[in-house]
C-alpha positions as CSV (number, residue, x, y, z in Angstrom):
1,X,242.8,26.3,36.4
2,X,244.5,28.8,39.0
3,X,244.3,32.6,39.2
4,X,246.5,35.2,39.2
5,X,246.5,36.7,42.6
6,X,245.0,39.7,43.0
7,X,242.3,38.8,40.5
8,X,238.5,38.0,41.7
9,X,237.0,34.7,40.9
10,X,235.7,34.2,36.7
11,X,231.7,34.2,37.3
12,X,229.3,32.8,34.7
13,X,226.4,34.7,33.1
14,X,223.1,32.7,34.7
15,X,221.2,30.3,32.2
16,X,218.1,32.0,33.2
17,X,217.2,35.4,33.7
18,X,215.7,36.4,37.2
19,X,211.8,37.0,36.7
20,X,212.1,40.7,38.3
21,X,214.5,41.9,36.5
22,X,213.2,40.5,33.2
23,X,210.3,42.3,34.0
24,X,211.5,45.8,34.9
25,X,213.5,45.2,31.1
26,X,210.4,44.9,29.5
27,X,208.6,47.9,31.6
28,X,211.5,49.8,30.5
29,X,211.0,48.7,27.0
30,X,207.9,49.8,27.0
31,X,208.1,53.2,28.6
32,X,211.0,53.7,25.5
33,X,208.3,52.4,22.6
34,X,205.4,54.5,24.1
35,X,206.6,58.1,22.4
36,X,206.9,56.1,19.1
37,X,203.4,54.7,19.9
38,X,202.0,58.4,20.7
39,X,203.4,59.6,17.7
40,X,202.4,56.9,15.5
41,X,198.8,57.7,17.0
42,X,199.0,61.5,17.2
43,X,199.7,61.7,13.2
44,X,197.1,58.5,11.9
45,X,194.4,61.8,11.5
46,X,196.4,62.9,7.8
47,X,195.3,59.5,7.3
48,X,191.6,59.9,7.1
49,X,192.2,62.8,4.5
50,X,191.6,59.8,2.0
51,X,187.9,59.1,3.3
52,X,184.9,60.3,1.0
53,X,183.3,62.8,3.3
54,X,186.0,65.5,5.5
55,X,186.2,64.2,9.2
56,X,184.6,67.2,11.5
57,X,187.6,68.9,12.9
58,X,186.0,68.6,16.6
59,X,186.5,64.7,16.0
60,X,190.0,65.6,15.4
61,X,190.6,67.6,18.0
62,X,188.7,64.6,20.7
63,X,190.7,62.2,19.1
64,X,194.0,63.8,19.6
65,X,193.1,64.8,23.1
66,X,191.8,61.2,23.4
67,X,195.5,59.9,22.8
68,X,197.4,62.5,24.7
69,X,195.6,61.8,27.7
70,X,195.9,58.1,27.3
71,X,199.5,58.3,26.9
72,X,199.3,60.5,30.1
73,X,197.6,57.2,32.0
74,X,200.1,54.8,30.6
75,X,203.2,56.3,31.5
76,X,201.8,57.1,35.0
77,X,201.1,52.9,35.2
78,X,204.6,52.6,33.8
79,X,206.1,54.9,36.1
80,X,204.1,52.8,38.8
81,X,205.3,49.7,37.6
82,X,208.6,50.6,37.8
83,X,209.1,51.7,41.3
84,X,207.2,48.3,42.1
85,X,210.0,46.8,40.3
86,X,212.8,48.6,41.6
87,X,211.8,48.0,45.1
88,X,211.4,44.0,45.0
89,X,214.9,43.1,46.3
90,X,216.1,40.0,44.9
91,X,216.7,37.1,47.2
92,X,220.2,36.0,48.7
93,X,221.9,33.3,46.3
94,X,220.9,30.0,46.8
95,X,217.7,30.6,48.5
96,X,214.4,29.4,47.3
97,X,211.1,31.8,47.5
């Protein structure tokens, strides 16, 4: 099958996915999901409304805290992730680790 000049060369999607960049997807996948996650979290409290004795508001407040700190520490290890990610340059085509 010939080309029209001017035209580069037809390339074919790979069968498999390089391992880094599969990874950074997922990374970046997660960084996306962890504001649903926090939110999720953040509002489970109106929840325990339905419990036979009240929950102590300070219990509340920890919790919340709690969650908003650990969403702090996992988007920092995201972000960390990431850069790690970014900076692994892929080898030359055709060349084996």
């Amino acid at each position: 099958m010939t080309r029209p000049p001017g035209k580069p060369p037809v390339r074919h999607a790979p069968f498999q996915v390089e391992r880094q960049s599969f990874r950074r997807r997922r990374l970046i996948d997660a960084a996306c999901a962890l504001p649903l996650l926090g939110w999720v979290l953040w509002w489970l409290p109106l929840l325990w409304r339905g419990a036979d004795a009240p929950v102590p508001a300070s219990l509340v407040l920890v919790y919340i805290f709690g969650i908003w700190l650990g969403l702090a520490l996992a988007a920092a290890r995201l972000v960390r992730l990431l850069g790690r990610a970014r900076n692994v340059s892929p080898l030359p085509e055709g060349e084996d680790p």
